[in-house]
Residue frames as a rotation matrix with the C-alpha (Angstrom) as fourth column:
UNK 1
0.901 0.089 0.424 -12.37
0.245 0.703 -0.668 6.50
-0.358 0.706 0.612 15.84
UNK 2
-0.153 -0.945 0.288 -8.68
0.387 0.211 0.898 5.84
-0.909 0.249 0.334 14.48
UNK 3
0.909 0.322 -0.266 -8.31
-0.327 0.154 -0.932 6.94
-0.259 0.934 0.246 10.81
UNK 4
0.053 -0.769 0.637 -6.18
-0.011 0.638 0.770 4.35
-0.999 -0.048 0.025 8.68
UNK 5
0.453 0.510 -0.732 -5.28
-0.816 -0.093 -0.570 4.10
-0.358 0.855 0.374 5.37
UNK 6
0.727 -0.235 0.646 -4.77
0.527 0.793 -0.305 1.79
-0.441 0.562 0.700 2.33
UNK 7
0.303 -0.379 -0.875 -2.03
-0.652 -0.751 0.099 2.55
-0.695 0.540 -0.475 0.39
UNK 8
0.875 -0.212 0.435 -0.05
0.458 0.656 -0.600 1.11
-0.158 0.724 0.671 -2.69
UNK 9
0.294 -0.824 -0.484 3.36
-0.703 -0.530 0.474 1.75
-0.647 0.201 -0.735 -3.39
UNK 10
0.814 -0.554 -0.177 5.21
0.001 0.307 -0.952 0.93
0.582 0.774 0.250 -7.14
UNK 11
0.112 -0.985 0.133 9.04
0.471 0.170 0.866 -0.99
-0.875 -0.035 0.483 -6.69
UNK 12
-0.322 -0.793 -0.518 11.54
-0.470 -0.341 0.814 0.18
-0.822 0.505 -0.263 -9.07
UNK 13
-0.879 -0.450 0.158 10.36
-0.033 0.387 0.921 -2.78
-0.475 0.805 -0.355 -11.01
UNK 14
-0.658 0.651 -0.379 7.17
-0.706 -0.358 0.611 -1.59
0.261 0.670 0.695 -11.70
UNK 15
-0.479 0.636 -0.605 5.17
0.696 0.695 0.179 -4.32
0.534 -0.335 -0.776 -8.89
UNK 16
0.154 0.572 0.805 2.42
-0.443 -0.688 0.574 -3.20
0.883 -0.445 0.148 -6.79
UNK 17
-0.504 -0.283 -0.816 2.50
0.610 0.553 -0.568 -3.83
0.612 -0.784 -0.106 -3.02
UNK 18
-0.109 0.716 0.689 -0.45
-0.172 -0.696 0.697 -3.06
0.979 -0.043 0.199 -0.69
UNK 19
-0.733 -0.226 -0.641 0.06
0.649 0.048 -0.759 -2.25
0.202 -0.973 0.112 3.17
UNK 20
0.593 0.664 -0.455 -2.10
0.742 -0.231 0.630 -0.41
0.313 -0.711 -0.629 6.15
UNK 21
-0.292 -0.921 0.260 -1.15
0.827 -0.379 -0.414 2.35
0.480 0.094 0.872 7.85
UNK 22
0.004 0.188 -0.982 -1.69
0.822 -0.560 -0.104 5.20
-0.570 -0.807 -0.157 10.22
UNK 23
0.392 -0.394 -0.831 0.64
-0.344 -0.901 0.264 7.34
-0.853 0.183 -0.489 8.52
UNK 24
0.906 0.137 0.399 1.43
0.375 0.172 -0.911 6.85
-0.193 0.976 0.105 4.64
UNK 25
0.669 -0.740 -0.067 4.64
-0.525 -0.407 -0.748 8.98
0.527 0.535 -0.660 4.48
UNK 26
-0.064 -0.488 0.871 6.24
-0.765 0.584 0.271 7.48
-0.640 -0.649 -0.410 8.24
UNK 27
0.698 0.026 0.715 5.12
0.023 0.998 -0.058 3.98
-0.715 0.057 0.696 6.76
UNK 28
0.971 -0.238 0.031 7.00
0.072 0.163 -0.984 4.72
0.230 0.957 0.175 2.86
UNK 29
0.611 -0.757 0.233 9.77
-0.786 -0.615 0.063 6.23
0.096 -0.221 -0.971 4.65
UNK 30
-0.089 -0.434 0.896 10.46
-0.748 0.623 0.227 3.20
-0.658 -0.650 -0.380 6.87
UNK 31
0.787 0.378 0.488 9.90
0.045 0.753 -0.657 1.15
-0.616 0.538 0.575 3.71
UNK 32
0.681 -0.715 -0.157 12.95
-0.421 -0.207 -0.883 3.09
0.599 0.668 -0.442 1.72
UNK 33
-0.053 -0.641 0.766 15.01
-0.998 0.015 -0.056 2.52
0.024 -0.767 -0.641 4.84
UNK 34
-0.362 -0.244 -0.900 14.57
-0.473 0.880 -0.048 -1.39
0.803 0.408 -0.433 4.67
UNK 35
-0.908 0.218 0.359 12.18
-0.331 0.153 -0.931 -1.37
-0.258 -0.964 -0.067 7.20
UNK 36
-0.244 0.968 0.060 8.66
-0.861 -0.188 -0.472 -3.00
-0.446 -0.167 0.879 7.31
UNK 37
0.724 0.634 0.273 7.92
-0.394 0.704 -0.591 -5.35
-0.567 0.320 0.759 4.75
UNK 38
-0.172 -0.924 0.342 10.14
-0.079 0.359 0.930 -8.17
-0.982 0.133 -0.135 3.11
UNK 39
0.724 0.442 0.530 8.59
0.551 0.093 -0.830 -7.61
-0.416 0.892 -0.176 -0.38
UNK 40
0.960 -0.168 -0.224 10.77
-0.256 -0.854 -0.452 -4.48
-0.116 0.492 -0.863 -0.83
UNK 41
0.397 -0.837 0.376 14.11
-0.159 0.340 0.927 -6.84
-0.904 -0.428 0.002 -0.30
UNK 42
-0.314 -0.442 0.840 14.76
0.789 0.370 0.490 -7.77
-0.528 0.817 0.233 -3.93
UNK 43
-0.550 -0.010 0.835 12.83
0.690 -0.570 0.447 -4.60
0.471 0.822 0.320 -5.60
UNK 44
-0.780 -0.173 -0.602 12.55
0.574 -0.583 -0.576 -1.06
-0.251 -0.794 0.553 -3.80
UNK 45
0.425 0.769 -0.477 9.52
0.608 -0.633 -0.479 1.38
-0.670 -0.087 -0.737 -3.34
UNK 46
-0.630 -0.314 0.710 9.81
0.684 -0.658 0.315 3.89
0.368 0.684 0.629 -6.11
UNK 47
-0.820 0.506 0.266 6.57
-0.532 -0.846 -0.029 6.15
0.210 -0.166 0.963 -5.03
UNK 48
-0.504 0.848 -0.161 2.97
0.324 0.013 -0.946 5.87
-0.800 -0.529 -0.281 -3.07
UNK 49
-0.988 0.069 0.140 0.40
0.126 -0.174 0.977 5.37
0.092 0.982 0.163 -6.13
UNK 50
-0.077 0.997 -0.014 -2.58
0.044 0.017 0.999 5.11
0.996 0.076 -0.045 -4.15
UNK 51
-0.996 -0.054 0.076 -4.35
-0.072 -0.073 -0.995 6.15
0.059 -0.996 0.069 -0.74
UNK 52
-0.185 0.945 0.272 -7.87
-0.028 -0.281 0.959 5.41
0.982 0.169 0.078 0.45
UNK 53
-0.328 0.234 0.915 -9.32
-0.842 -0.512 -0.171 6.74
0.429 -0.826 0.365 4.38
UNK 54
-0.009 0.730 -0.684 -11.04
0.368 0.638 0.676 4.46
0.930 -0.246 -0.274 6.32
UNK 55
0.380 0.335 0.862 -12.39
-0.656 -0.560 0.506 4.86
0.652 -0.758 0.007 9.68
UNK 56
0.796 0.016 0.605 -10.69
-0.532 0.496 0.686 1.58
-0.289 -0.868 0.403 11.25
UNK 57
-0.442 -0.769 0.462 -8.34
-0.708 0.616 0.347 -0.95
-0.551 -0.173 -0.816 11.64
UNK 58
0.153 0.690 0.707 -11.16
0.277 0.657 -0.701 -3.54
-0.949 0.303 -0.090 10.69
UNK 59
0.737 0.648 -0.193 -12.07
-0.106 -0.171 -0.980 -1.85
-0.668 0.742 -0.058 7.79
UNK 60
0.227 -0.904 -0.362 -8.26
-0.916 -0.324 0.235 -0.97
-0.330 0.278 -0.902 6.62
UNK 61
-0.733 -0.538 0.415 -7.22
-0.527 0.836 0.154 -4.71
-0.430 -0.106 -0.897 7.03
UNK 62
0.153 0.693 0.705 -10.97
0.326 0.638 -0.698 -5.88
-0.933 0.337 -0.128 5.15
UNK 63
0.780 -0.128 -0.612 -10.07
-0.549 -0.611 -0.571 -3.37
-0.301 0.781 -0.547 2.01
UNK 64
-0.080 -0.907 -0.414 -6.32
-0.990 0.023 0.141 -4.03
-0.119 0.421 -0.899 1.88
UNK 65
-0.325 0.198 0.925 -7.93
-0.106 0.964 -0.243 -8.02
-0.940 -0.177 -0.293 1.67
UNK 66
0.542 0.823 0.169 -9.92
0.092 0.142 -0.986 -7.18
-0.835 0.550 0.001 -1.07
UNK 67
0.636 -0.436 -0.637 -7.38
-0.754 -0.527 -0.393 -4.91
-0.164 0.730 -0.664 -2.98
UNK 68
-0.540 -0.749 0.383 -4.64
-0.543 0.658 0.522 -8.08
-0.643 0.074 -0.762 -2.50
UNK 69
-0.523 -0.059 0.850 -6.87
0.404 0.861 0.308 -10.31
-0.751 0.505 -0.427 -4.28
UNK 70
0.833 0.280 -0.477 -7.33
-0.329 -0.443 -0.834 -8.17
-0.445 0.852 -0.276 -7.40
UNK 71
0.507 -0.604 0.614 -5.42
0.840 0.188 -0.509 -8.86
0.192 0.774 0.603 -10.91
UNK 72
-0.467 -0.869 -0.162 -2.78
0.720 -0.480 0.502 -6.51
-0.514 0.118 0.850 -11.48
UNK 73
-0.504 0.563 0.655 -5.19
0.742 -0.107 0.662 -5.36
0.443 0.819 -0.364 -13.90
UNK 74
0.444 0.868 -0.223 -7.64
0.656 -0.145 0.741 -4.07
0.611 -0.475 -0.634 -11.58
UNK 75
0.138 -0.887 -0.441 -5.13
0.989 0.103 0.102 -2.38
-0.045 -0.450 0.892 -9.69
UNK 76
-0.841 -0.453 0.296 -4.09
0.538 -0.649 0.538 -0.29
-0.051 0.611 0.790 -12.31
UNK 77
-0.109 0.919 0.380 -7.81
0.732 -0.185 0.656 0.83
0.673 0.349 -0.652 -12.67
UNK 78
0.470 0.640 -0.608 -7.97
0.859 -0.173 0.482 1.70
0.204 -0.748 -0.631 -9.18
UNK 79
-0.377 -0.704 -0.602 -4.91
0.739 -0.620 0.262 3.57
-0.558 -0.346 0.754 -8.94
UNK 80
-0.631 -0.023 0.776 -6.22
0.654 -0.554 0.515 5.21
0.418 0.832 0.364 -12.17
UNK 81
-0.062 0.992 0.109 -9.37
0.869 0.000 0.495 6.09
0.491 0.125 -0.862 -10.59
């Protein structure tokens, strides 16, 4: 079994943005660097606010579904949690 995580990383301006991921630091890295995702094109990664394990790909990519269609609101909870 793979392990994958969720993560969340905060932009500069203070959005949330939720990606997959083997590796969490390789992925943020290649996110400062203007690599990976066009979200980060108008407002950079500031910091990784959340990680959760999973055991798969499946699972990783059924989570990081769920977490996308939360409020901002909710979010914040989770990160809090």
């Amino acid at each position: 079994m793979d392990t994958w995580y969720i993560y969340i990383i905060e932009t500069k301006n203070k959005k949330l943005y939720t990606g997959i991921t083997k590796d969490v630091e390789a992925r943020f890295q290649k996110h400062l660097e203007g690599g990976g995702a066009k979200f980060f094109r108008t407002d950079p990664p500031s910091k990784v606010v959340y990680t959760e394990r999973v055991e798969s790909k499946s699972s990783a990519l059924k989570r990081e579904i769920a977490i996308k269609k939360l409020s901002k609101t909710k979010k914040l909870e989770l990160i809090k949690d």
